[in-house]
N, C-alpha and C positions, 0 to 999 in steps of 0.2 A: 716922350717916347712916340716915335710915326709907327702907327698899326695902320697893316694891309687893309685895301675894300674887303676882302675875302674874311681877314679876322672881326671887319665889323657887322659885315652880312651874319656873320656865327651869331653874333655879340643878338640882332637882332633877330633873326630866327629863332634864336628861343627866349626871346619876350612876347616874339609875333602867338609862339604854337601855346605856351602857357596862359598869355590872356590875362593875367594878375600883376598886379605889383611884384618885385623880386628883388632880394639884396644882392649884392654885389657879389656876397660869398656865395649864395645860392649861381649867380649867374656864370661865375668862376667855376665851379664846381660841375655845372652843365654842360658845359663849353671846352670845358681839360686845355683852357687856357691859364696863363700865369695872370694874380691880382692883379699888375701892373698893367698889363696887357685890356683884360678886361677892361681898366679905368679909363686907358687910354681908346677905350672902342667906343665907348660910353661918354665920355667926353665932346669927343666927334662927331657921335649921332646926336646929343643935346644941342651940338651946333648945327647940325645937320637939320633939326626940327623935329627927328625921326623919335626921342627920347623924353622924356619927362623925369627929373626929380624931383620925386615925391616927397622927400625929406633924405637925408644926409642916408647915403646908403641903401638908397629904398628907389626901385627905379622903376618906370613903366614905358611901354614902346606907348606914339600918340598916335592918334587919329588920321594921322598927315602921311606914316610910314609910310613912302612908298613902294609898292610891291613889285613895280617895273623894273628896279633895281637888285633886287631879289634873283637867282637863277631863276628859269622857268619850273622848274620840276619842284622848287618850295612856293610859287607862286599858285600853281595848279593846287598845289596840297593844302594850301591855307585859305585861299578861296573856297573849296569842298566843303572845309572845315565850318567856312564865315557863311555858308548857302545851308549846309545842314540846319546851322543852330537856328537861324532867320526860318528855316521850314517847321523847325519842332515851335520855335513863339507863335507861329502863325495857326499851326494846328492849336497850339492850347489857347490863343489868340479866340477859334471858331468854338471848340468844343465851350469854354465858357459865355458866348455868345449865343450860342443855339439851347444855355440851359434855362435860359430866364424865358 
């Protein structure tokens, strides 16, 4: 089955926003795309480099995902997301440096 950039952008947008491991059904289910569909997003991005399988139905977006591919308006939003969490390690980073 040939799935849209548009269905695979979906497909990876929310592995990008979730951050975890995610099954298939979980990722169908988020997406209110059909299994099929899904497999074939997820297939594509594995080739694409963009995906990891974790084990049989267990999927993760990688390291590689590029976000330039991404609309701007979920690129913006997941960067926020990736600068917050990089601020809150760096403060708990200081506070237990400064307790010793």
């Amino acid at each position: 089955m040939k799935v849209t950039a548009h269905y695979q952008n979906t497909v990876l947008i929310i592995l990008l926003q979730k951050r975890r491991p995610m099954t298939l059904k979980e990722i169908t289910n988020d997406c209110r795309l059909t299994y099929h569909q899904v497999a074939s997003c997820l297939a594509a991005l594995k080739a694409k480099g963009y995906v990891n399988r974790i084990q049989t139905g267990l999927y993760e977006a990688t390291e590689d995902a590029k976000l330039i591919e991404l609309p701007p308006e979920t690129q913006v939003r997941v960067l926020k997301q990736k600068v917050e969490e990089l601020e809150n390690q760096v403060k708990t980073l200081l506070m237990y440096t400064h307790s010793y």
